[in-house]
PyMOL Python script that loads the backbone (N, CA, C, O; Angstrom):
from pymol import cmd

cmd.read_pdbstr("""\
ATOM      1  N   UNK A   1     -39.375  11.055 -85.081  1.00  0.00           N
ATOM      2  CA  UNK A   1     -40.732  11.165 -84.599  1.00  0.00           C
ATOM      3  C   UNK A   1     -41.731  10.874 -85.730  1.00  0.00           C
ATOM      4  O   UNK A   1     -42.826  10.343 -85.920  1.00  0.00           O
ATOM      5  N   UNK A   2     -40.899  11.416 -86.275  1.00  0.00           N
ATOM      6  CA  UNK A   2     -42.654  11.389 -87.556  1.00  0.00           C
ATOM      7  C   UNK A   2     -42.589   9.760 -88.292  1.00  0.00           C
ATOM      8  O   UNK A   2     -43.550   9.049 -88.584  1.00  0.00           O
ATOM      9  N   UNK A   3     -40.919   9.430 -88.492  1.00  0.00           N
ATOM     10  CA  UNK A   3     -40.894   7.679 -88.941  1.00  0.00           C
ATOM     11  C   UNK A   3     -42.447   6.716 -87.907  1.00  0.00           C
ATOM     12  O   UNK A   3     -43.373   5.963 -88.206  1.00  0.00           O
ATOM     13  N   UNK A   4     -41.967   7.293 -86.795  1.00  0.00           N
ATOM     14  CA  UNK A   4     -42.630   6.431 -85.818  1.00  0.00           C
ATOM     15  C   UNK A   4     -44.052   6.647 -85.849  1.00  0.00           C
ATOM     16  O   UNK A   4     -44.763   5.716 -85.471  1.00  0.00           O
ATOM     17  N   UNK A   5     -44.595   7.737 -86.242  1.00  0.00           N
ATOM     18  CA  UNK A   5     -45.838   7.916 -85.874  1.00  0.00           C
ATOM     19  C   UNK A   5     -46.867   7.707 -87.484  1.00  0.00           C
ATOM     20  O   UNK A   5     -48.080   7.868 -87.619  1.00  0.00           O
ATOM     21  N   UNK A   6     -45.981   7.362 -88.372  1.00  0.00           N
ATOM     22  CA  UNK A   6     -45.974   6.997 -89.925  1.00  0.00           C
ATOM     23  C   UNK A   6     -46.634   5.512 -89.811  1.00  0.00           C
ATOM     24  O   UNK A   6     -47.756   5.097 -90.102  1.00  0.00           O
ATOM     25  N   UNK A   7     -45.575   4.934 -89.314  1.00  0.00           N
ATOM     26  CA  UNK A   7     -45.549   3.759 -89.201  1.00  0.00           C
ATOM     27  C   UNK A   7     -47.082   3.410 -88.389  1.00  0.00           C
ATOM     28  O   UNK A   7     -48.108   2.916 -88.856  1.00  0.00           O
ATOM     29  N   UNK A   8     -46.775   3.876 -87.023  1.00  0.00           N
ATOM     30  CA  UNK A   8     -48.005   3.371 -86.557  1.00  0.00           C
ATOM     31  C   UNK A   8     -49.909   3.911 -86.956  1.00  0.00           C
ATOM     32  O   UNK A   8     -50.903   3.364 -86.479  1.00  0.00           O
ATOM     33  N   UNK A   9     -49.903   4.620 -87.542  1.00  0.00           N
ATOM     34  CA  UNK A   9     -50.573   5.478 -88.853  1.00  0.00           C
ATOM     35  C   UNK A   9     -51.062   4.122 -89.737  1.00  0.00           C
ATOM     36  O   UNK A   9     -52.238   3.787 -89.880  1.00  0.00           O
ATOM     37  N   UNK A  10     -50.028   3.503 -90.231  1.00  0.00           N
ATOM     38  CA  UNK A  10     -49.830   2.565 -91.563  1.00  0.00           C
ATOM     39  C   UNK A  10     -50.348   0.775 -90.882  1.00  0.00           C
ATOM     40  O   UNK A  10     -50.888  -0.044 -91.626  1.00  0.00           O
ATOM     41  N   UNK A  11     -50.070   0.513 -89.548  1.00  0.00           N
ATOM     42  CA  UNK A  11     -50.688  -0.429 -88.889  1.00  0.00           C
ATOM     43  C   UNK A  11     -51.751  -0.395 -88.244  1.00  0.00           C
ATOM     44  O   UNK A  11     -52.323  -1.347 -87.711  1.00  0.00           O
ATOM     45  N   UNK A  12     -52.216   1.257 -88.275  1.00  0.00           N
ATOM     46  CA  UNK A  12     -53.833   1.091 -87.804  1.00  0.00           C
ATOM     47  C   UNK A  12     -54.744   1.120 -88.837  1.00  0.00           C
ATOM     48  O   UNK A  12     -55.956   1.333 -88.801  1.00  0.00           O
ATOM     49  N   UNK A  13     -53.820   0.816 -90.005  1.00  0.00           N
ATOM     50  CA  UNK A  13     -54.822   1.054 -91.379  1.00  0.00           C
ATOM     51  C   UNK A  13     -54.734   2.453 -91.842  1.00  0.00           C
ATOM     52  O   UNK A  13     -54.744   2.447 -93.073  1.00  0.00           O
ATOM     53  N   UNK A  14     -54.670   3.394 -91.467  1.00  0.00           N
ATOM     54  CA  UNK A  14     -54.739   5.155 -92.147  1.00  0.00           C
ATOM     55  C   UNK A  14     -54.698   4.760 -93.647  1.00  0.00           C
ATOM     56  O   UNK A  14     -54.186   3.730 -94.085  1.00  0.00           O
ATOM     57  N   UNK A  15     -55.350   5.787 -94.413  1.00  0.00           N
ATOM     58  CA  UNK A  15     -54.582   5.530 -95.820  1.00  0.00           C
ATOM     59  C   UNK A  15     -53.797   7.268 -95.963  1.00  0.00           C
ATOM     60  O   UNK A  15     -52.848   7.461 -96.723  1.00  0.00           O
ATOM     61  N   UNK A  16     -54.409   8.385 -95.094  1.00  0.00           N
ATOM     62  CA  UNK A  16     -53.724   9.432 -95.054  1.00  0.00           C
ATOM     63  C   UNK A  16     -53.327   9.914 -93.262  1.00  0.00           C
ATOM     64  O   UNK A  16     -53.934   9.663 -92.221  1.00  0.00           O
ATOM     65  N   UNK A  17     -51.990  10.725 -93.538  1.00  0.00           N
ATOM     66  CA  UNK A  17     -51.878  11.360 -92.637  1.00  0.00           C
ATOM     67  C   UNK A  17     -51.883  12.750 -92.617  1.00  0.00           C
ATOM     68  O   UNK A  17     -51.986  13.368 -93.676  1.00  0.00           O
ATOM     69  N   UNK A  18     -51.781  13.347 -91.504  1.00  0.00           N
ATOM     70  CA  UNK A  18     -52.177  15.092 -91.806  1.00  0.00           C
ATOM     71  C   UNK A  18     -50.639  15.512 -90.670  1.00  0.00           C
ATOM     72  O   UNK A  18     -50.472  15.356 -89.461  1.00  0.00           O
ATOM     73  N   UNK A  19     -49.690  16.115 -91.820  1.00  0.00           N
ATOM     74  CA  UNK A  19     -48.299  16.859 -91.449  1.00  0.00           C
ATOM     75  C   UNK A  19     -48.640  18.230 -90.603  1.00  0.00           C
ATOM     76  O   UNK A  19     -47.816  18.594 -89.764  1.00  0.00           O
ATOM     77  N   UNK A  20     -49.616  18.854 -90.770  1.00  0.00           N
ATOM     78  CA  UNK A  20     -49.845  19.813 -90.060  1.00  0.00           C
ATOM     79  C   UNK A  20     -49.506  20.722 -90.880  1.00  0.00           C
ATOM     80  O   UNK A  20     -49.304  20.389 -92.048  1.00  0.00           O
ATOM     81  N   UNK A  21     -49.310  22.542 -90.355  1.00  0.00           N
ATOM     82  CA  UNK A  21     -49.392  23.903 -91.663  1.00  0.00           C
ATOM     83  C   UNK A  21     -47.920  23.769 -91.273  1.00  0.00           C
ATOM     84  O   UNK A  21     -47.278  23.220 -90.377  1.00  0.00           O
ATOM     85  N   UNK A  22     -47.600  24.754 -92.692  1.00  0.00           N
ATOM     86  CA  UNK A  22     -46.212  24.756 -93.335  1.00  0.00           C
ATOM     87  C   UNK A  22     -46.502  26.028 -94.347  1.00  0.00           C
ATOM     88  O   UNK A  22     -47.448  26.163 -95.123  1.00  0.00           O
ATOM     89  N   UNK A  23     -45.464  26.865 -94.116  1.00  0.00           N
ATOM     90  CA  UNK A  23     -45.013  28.088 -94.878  1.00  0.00           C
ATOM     91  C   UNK A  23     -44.656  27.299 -96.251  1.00  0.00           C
ATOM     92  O   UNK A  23     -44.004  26.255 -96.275  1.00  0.00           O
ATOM     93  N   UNK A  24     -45.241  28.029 -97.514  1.00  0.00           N
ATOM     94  CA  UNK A  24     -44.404  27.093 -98.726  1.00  0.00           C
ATOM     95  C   UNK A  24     -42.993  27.457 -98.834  1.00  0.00           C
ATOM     96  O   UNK A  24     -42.687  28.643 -98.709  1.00  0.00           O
ATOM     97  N   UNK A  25     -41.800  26.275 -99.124  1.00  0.00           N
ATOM     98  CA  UNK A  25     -40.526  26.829 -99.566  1.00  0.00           C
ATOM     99  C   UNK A  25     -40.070  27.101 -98.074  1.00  0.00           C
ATOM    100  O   UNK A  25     -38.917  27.530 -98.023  1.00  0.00           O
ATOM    101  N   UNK A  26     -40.814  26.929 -96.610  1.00  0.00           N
ATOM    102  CA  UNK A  26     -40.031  26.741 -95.416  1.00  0.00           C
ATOM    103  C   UNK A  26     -39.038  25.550 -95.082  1.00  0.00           C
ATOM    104  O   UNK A  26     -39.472  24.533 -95.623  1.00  0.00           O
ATOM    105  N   UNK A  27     -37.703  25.273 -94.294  1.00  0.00           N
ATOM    106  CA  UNK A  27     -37.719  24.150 -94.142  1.00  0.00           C
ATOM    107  C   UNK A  27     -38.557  23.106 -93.445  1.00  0.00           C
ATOM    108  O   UNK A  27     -38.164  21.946 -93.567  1.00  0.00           O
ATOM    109  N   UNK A  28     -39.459  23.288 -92.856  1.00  0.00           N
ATOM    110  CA  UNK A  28     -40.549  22.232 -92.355  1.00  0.00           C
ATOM    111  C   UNK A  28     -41.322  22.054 -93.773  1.00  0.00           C
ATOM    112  O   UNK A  28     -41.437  20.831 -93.864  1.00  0.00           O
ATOM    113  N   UNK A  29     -41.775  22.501 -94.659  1.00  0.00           N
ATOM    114  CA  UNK A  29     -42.222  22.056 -95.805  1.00  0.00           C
ATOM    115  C   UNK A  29     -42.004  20.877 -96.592  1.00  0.00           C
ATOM    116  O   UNK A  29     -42.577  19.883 -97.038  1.00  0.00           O
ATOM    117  N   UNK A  30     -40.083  21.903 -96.513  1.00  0.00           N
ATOM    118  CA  UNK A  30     -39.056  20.866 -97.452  1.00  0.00           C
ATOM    119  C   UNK A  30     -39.067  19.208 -96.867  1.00  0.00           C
ATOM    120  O   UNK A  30     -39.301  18.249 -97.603  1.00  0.00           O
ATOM    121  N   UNK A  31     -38.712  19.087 -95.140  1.00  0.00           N
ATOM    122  CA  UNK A  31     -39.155  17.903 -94.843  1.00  0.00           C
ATOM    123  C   UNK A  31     -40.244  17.035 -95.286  1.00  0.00           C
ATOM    124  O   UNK A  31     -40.063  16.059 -96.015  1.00  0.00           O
ATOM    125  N   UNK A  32     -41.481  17.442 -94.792  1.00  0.00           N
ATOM    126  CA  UNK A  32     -42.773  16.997 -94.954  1.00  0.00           C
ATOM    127  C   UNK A  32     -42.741  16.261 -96.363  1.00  0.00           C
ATOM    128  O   UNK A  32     -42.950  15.053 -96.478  1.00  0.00           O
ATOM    129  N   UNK A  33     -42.447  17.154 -97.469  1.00  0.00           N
ATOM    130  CA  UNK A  33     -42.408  17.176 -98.571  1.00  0.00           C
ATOM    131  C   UNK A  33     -41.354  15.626 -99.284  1.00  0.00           C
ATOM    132  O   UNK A  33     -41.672  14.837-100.174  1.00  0.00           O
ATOM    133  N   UNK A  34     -39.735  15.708 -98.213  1.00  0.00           N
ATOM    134  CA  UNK A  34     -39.943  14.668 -98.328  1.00  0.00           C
ATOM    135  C   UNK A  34     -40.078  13.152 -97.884  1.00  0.00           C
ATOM    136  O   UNK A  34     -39.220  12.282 -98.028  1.00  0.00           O
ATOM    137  N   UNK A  35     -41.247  13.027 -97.355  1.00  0.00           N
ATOM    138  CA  UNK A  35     -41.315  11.995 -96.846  1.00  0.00           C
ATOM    139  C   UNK A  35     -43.179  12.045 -97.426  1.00  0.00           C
ATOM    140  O   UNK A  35     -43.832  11.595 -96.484  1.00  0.00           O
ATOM    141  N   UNK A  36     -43.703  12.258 -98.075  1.00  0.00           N
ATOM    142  CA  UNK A  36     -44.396  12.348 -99.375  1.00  0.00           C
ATOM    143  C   UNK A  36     -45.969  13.004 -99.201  1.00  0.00           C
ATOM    144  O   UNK A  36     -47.097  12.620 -99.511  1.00  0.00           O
ATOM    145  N   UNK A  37     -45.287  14.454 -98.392  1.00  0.00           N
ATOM    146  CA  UNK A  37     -46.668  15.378 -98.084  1.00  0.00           C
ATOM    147  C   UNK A  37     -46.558  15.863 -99.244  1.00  0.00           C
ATOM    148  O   UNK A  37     -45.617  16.118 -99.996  1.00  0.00           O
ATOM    149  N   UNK A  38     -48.095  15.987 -99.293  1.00  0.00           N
ATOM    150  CA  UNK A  38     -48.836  16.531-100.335  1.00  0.00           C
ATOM    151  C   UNK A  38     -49.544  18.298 -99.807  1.00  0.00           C
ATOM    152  O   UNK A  38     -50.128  18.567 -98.757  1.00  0.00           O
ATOM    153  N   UNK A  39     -49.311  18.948-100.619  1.00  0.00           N
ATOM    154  CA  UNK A  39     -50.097  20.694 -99.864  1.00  0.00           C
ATOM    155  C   UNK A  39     -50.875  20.497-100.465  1.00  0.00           C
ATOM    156  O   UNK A  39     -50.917  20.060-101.615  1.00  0.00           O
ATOM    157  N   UNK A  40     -51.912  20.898 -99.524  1.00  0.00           N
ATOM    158  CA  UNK A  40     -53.125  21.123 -99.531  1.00  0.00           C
ATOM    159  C   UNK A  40     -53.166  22.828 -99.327  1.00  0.00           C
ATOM    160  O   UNK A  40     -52.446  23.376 -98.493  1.00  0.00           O
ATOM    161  N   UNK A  41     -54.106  23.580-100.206  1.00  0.00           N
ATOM    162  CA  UNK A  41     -53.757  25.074 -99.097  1.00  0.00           C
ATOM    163  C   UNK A  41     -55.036  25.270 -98.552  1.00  0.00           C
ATOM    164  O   UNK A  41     -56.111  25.060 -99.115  1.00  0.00           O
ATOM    165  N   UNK A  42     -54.792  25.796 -97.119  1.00  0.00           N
ATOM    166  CA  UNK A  42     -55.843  26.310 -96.415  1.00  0.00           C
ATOM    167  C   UNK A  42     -56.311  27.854 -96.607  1.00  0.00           C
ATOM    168  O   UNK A  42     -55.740  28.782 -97.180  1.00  0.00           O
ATOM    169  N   UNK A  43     -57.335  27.807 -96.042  1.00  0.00           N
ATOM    170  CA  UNK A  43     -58.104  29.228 -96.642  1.00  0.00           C
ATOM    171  C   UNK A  43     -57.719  30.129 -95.471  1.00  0.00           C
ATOM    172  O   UNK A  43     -57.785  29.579 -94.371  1.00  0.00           O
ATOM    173  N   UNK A  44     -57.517  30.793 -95.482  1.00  0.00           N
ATOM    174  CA  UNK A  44     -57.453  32.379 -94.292  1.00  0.00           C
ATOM    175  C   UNK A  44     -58.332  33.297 -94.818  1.00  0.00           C
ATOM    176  O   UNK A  44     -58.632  33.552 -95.984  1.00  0.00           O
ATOM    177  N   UNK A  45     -58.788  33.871 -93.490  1.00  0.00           N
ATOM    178  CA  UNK A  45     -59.568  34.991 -93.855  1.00  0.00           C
ATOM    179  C   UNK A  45     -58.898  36.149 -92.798  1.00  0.00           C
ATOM    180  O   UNK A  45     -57.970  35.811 -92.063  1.00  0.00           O
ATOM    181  N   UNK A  46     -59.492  37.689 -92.773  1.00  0.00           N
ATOM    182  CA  UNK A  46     -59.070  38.349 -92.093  1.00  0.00           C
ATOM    183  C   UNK A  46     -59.972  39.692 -91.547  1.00  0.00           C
ATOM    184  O   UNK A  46     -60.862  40.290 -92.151  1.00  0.00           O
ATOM    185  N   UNK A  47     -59.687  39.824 -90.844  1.00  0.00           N
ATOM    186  CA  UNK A  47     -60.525  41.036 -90.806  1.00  0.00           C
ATOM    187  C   UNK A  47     -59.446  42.129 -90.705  1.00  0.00           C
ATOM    188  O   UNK A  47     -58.371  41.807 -90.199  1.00  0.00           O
ATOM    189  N   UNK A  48     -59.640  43.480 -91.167  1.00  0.00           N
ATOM    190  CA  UNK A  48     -58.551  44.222 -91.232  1.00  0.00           C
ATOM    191  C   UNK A  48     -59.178  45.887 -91.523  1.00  0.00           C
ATOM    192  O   UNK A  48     -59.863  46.371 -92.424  1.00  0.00           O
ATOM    193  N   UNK A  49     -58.834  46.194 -90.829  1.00  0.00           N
ATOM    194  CA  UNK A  49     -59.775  47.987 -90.471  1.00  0.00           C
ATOM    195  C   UNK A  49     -59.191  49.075 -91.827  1.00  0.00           C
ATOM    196  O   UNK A  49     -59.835  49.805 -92.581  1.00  0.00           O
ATOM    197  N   UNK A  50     -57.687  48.796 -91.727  1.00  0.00           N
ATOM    198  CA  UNK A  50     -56.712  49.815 -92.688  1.00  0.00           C
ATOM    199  C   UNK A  50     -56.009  48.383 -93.275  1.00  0.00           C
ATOM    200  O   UNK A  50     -55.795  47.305 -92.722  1.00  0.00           O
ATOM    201  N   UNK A  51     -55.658  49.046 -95.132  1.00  0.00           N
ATOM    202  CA  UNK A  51     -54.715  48.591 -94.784  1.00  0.00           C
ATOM    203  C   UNK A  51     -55.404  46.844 -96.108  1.00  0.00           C
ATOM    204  O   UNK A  51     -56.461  46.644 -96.707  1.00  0.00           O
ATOM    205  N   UNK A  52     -54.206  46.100 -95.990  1.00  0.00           N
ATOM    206  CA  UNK A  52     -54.741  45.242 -96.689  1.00  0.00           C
ATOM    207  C   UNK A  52     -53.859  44.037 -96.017  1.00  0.00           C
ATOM    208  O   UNK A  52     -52.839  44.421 -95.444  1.00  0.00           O
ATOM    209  N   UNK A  53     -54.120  42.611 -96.012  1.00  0.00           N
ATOM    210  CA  UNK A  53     -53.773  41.383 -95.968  1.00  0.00           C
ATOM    211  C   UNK A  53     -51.863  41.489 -96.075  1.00  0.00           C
ATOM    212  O   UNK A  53     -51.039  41.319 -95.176  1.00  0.00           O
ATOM    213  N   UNK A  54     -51.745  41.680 -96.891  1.00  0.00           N
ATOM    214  CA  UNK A  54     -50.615  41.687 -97.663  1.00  0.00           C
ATOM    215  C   UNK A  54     -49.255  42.364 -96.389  1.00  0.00           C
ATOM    216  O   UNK A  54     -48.141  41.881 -96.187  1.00  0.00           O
ATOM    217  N   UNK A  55     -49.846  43.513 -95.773  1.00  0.00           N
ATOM    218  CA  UNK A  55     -48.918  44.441 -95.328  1.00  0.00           C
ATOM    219  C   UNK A  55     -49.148  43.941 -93.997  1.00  0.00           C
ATOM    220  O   UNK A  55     -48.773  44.736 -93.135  1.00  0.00           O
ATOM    221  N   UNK A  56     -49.603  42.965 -93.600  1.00  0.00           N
ATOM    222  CA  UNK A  56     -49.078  41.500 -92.265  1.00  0.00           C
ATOM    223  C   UNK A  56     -47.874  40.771 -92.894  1.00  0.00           C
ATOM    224  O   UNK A  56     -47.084  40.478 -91.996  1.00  0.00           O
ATOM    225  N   UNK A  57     -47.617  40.534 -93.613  1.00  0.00           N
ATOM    226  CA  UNK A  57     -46.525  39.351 -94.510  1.00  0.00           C
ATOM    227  C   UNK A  57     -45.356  39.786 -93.712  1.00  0.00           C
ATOM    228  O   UNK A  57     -45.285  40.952 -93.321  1.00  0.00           O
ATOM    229  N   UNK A  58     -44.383  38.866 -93.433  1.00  0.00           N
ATOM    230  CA  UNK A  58     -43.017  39.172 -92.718  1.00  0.00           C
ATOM    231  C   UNK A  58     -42.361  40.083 -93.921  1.00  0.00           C
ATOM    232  O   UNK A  58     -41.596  41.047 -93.927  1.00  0.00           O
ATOM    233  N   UNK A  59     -43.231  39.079 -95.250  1.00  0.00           N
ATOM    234  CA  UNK A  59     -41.935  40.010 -96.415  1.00  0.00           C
ATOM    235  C   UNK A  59     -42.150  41.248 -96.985  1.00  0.00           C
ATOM    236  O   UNK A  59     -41.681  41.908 -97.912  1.00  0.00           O
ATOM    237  N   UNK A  60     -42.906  41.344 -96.238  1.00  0.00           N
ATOM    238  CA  UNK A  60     -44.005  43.061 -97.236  1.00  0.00           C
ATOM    239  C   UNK A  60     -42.426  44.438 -97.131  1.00  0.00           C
ATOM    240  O   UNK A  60     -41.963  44.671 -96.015  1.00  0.00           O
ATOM    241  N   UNK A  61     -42.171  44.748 -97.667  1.00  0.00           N
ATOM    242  CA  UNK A  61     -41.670  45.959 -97.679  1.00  0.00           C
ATOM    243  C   UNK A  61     -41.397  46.174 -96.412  1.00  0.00           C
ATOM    244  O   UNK A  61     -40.369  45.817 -95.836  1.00  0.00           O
ATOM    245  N   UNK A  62     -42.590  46.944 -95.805  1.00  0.00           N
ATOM    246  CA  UNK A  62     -42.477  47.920 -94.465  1.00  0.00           C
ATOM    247  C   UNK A  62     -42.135  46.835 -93.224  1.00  0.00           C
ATOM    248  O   UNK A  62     -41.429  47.121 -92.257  1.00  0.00           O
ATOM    249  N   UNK A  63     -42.743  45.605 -93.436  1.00  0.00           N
ATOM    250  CA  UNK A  63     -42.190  44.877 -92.580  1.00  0.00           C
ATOM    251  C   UNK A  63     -40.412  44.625 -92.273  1.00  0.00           C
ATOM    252  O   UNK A  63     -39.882  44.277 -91.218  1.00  0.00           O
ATOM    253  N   UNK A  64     -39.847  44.902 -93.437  1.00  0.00           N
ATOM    254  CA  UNK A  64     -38.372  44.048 -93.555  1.00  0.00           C
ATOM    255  C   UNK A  64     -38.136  45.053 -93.094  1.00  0.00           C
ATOM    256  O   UNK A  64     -37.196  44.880 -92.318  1.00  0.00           O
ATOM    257  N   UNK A  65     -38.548  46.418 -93.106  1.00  0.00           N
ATOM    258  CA  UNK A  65     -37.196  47.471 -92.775  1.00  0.00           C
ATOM    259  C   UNK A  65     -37.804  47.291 -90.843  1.00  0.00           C
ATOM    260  O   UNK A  65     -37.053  47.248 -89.869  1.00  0.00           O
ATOM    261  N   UNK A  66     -38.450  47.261 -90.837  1.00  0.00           N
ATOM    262  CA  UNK A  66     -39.040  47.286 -88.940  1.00  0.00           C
ATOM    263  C   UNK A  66     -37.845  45.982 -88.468  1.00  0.00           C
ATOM    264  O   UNK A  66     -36.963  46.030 -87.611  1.00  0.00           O
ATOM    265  N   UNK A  67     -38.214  44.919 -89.352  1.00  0.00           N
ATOM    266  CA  UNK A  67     -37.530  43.601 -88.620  1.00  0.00           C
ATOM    267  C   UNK A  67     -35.858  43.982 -88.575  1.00  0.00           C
ATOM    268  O   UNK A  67     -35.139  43.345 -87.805  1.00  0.00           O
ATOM    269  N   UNK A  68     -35.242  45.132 -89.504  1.00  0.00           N
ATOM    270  CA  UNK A  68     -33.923  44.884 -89.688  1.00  0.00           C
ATOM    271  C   UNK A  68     -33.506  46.156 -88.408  1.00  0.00           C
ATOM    272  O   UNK A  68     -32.383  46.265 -87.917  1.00  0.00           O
ATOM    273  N   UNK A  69     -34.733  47.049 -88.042  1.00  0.00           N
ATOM    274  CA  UNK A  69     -34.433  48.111 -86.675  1.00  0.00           C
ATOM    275  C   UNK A  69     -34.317  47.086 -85.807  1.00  0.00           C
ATOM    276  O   UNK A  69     -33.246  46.631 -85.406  1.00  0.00           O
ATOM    277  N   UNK A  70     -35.526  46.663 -85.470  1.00  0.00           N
ATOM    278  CA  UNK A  70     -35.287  45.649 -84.392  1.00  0.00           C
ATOM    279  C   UNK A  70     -34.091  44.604 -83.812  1.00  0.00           C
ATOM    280  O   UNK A  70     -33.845  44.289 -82.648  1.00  0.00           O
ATOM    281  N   UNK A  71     -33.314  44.106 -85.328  1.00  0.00           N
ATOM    282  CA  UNK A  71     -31.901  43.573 -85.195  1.00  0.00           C
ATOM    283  C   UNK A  71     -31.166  44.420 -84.929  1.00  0.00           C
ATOM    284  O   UNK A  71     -30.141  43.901 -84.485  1.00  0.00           O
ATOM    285  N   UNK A  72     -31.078  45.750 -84.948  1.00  0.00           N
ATOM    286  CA  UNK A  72     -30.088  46.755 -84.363  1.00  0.00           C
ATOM    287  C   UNK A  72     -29.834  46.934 -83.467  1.00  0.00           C
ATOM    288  O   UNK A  72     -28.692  47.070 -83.030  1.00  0.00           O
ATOM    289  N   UNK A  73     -31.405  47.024 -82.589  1.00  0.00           N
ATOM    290  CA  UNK A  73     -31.585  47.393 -80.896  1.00  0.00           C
ATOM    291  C   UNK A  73     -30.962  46.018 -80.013  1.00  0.00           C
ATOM    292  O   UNK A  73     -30.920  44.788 -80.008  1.00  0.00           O
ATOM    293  N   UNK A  74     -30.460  47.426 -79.184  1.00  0.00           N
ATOM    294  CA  UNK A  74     -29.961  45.769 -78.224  1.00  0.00           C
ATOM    295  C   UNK A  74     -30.498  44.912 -77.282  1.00  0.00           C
ATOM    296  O   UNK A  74     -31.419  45.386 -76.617  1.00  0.00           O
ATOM    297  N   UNK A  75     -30.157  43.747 -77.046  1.00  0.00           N
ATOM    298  CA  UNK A  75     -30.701  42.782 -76.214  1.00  0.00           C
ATOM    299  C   UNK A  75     -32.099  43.554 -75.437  1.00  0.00           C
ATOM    300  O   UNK A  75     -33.306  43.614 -75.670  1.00  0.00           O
ATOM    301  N   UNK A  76     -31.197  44.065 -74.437  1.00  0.00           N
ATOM    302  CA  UNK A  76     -32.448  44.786 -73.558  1.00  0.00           C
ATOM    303  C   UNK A  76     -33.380  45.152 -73.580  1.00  0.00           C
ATOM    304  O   UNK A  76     -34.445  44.949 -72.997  1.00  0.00           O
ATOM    305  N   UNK A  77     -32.873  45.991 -74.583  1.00  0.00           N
ATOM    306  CA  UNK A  77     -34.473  47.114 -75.480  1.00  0.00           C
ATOM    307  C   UNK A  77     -35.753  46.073 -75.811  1.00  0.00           C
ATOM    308  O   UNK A  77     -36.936  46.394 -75.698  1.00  0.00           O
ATOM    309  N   UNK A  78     -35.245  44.710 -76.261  1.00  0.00           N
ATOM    310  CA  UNK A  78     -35.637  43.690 -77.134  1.00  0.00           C
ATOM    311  C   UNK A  78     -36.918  43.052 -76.178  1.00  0.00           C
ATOM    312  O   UNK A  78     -38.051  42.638 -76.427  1.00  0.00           O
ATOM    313  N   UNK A  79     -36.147  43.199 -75.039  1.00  0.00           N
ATOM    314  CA  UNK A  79     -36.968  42.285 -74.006  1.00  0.00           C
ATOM    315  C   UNK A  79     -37.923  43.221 -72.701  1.00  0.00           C
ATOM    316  O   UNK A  79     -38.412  42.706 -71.695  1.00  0.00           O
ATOM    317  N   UNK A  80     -37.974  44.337 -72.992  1.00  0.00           N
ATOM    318  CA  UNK A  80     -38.363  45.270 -72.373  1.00  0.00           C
ATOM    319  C   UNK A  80     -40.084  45.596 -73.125  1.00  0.00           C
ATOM    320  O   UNK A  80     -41.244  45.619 -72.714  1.00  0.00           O
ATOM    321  N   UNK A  81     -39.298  45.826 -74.544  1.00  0.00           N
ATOM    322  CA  UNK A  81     -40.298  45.942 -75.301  1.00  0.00           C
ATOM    323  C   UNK A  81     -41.030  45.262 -76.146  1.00  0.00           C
ATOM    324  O   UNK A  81     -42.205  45.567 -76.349  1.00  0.00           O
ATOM    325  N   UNK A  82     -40.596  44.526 -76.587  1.00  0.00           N
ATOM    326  CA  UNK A  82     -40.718  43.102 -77.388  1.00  0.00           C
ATOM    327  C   UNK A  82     -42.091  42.433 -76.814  1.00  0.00           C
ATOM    328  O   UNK A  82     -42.901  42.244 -77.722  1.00  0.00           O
ATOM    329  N   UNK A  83     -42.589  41.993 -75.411  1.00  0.00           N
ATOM    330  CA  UNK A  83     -43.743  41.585 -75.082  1.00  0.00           C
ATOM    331  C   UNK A  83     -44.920  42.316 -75.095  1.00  0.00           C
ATOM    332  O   UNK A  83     -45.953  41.694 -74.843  1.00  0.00           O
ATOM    333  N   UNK A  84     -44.975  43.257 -75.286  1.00  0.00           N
ATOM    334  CA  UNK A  84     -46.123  44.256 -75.036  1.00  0.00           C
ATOM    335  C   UNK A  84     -46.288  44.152 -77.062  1.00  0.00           C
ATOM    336  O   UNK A  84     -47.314  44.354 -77.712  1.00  0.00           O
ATOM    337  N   UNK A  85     -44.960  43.795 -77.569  1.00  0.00           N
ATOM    338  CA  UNK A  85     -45.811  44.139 -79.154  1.00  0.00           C
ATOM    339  C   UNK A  85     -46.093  43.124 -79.672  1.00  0.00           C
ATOM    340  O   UNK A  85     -46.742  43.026 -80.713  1.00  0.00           O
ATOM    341  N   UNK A  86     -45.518  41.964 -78.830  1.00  0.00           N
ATOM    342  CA  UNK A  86     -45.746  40.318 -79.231  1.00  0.00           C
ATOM    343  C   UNK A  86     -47.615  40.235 -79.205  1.00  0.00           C
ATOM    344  O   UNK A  86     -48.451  39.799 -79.997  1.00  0.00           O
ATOM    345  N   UNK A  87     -47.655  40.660 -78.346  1.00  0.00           N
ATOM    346  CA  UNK A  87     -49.397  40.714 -78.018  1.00  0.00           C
ATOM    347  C   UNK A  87     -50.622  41.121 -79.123  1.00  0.00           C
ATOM    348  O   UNK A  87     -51.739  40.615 -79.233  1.00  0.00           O
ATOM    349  N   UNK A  88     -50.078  42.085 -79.804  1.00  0.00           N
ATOM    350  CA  UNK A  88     -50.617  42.833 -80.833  1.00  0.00           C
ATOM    351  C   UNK A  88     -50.458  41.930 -81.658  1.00  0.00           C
ATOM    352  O   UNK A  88     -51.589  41.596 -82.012  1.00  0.00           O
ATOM    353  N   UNK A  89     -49.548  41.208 -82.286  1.00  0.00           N
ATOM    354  CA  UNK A  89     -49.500  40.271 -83.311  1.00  0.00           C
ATOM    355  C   UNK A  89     -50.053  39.073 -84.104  1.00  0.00           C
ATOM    356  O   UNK A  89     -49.556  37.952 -83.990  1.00  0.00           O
ATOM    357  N   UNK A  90     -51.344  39.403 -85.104  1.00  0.00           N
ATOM    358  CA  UNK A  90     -51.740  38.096 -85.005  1.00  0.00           C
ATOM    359  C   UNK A  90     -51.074  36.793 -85.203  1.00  0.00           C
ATOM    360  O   UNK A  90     -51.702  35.747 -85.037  1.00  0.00           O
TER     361      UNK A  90
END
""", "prot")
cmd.dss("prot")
cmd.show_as("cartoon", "prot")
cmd.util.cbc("prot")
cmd.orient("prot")
């Protein structure tokens, strides 16, 4: 997909294309990366009542131990409850 849409990018004249967002060090990065994306980083902002930026991160501490309960519970539980907290999530 992306050969193709490179290409036709490169015959309408483009001199850049835009890969879209990417986690750094994700594998969609690693792709992008090579086929000769360049990061750019975008700005985020947040609003946040308690609490700081940081303790949203999948990798924060308190997050890993929640994500590794959640791999415990079974299927069911998963899908019972799982949508009502998907919602909350920015």
């Amino acid at each position: 997909m992306y050969r193709q849409l490179l290409s036709r990018a490169i015959q309408r004249g483009s001199h850049t294309f835009d890969f879209g967002r990417s986690s750094v060090d994700t594998g969609t990065y690693k792709f992008k990366a090579q086929w000769g994306a360049k990061p750019h980083p975008a700005v985020w902002q947040y609003y946040i009542r308690k609490g700081s930026a940081d303790d949203m991160r999948p990798d924060s501490d308190r997050n890993q131990k929640l994500i590794k309960i959640w791999q415990k519970l079974p299927v069911w539980l998963t899908r019972v409850i799982g949508p009502p907290i998907v919602r909350g999530i920015p």
